[in-house]
N, C-alpha and C positions, 0 to 999 in steps of 0.2 A: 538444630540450627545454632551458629553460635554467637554465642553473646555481642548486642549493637557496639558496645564498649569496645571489644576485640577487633571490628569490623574496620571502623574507620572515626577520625575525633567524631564528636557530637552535631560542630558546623558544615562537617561535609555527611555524616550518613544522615540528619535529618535535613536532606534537601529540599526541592520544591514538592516534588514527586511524592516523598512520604512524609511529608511534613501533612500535606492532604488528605494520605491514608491513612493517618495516625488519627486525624479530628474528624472524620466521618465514619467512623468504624464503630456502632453502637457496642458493642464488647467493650472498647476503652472506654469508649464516654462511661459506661456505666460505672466500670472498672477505677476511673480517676473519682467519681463523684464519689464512691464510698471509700476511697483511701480518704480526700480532702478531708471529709464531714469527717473519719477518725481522728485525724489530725488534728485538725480546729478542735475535737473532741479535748485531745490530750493538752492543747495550750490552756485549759482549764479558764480564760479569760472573766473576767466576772460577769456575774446575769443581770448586769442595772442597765441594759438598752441603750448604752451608752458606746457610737462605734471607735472601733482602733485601727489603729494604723500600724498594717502587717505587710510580711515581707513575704514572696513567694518566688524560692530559688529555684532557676528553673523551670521558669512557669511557662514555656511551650508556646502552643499556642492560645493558650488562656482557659483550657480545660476546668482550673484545681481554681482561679480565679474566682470563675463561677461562683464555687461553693463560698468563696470568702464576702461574694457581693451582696450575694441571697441570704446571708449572715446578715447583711446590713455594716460592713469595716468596710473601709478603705485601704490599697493593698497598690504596694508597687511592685511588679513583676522584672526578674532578671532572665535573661537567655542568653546563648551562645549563639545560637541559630536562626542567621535572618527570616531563614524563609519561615520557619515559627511564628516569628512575631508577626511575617504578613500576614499569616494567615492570622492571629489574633487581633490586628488592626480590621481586616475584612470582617470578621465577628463582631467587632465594635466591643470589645474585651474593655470594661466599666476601669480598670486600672491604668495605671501608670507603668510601662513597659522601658524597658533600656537593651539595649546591645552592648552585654557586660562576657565578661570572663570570670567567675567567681573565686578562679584560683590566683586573682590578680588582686582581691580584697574589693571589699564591698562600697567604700567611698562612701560613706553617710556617716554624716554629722554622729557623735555619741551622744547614747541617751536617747533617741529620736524616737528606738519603733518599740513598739508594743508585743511584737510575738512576729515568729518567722515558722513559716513552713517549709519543705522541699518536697517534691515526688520525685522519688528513684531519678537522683542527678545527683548527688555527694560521691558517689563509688566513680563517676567518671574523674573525678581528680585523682584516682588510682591507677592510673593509667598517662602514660609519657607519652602525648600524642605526637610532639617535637623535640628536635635537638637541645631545646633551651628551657624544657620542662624537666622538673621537678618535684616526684608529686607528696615530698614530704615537705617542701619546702612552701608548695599549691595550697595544702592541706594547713599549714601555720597562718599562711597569709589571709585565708579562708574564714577560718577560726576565729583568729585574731580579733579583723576586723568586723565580725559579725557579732563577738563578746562587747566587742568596745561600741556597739550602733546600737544594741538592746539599750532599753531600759530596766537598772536594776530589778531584780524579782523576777523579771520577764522570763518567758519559753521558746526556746524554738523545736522545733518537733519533724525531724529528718527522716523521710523512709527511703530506705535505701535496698536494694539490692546487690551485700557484697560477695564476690567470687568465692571469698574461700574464709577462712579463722583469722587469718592474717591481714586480710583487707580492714574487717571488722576490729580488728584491737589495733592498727595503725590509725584509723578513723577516730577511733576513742582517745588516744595515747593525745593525739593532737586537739580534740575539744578540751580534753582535762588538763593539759598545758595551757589555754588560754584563759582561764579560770573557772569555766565551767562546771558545774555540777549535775550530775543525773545516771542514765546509763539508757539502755535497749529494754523497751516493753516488744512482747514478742505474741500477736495472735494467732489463734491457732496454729501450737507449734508443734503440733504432728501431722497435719496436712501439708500434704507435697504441690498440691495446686494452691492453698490460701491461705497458707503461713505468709505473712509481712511483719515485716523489722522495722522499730520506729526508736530512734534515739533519739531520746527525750532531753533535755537539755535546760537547767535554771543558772539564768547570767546572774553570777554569785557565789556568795560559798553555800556550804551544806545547811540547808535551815527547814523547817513546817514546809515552805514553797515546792520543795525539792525535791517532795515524797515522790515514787515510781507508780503510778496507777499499775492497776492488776492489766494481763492480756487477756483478749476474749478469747471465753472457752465456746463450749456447745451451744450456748445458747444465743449468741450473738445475732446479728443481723445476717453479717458479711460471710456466710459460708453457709452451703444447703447438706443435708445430710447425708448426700452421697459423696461428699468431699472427704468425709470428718469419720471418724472412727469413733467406738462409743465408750471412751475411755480417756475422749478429751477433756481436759480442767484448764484452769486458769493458770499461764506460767508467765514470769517476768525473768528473763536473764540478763544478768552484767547489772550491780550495782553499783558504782564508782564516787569513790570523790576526787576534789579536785588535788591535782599532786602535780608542784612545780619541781622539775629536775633541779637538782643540790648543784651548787656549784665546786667543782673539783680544783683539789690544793693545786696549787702552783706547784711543780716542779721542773727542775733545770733540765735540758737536755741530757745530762749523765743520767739525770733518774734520780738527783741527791737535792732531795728540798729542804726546807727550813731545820726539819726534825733532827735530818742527820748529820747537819753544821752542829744544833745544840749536843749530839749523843757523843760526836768526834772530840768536841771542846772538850768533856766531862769526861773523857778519857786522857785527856792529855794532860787535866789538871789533874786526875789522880796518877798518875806519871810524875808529876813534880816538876812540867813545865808552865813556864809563862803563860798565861792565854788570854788578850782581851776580855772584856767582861762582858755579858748579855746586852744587849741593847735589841731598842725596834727599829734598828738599823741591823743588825745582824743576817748574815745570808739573803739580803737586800739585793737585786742586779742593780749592776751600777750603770750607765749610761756610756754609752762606746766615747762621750765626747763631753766638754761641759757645755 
């Protein structure tokens, strides 16, 4: 069967129709509740009973909410998909819900939230569902404003399912450009049915907060022993820091920038010609006009 991504956007193939089968299907239910509680796991928040105010992208029809409420946080949910969130308003889903775009940026105040979660919805910004998408461009805007709405220190903690190596390091490439810190905890990464990928992520630079928990090996909750092979341990892959693209010299249309005006000059003074003298006006574009 292939991938829902591949299928049709997000707002047309969860329609009303499976937007219902998706939240009555005790396999998911069960399936979302042990992703969340990993998730919440890895935002590490602190144990003083004290609740926070989280973010949950893609939050459905309020499945992964759930697990944020029974926490005792308070959590506002985004969706693409109306018929989601009906069916989350019909649950009486304890959160705050919007009908958002997430590749359109997240619109909250900075500094505001406390930790962010996602389930398996980051990898559809991988995907060009329109003429006027862009999904590196989806993925900046994404980023961006989700670096800029944390509160410093903070986590957000993304599971994602991407297609291929490429999805995966495009994904990364654009968190670690908005200044992000972290990389992909990976559990059970030899099981073909209950390996999950969780980009972990600290708004900030590299510090004690930022450390990568280990993935679950064999002894974990989340997988029975007929899934697992008995040669599982614990692996973390992709360590990352944050790394902003350099910005690149200035050069003229010919190809001939600042360097080769100075290399040209100091050729033609050792010739025994005239040559203006250096300045920080030199090989300066001049303006077509005053």
């Amino acid at each position: 069967m292939p991938r829902p991504e591949v299928q049709a956007p997000p707002e047309i193939f969860y329609n009303e129709t499976e937007a219902r089968k998706y939240t009555t299907s005790s396999r998911i239910i069960e399936i979302q509740a042990k992703i969340s509680e990993r998730a919440l796991e890895l935002l590490a928040l602190p144990n003083d009973g004290v609740p926070r105010l989280l973010l949950d992208i893609g939050c459905g029809s309020g499945l992964s909410g759930e697990t944020l409420s029974e926490n005792g946080h308070h959590w506002i949910g985004y969706d693409i998909s109306e018929s989601m969130l009906n069916v989350a308003l019909e649950r009486e889903a304890e959160g705050d819900i919007l009908l958002a775009d997430m590749g359109q940026g997240l619109g909250l105040r900075p500094g505001v939230v406390d930790g962010a979660i996602s389930i398996s919805a980051v990898q559809w910004l991988c995907y060009a569902d329109k003429s006027s998408h862009e999904p590196r461009m989806r993925l900046k805007a994404f980023f961006g404003s989700l670096y800029r709405c944390l509160a410093r220190g903070a986590r957000a903690v993304l599971q994602l399912y991407a297609e291929n190596m490429d999805q995966s390091e495009m994904i990364m490439m654009y968190a670690m450009r908005a200044g992000f810190a972290g990389g992909i905890v990976v559990d059970w990464p030899h099981s073909s049915k209950a390996r999950k990928a969780y980009l972990v992520l600290t708004c900030g630079p590299p510090s004690v907060q930022s450390y990568l928990p280990k993935g679950k090996g064999e002894d974990g909750a989340m997988c029975s022993e007929d899934d697992e092979s008995d040669d599982d341990r614990n692996q973390t892959v992709g360590i990352y820091d944050r790394t902003r693209p350099r910005k690149k010299a200035k050069i003229n249309k010919n190809g001939k920038g600042k360097e080769w005006v100075f290399k040209k000059k100091e050729q033609m003074r050792r010739k025994g010609y005239s040559v203006p003298p250096d300045t920080k006006y030199t090989a300066r574009k001049r303006k077509a006009h005053f």
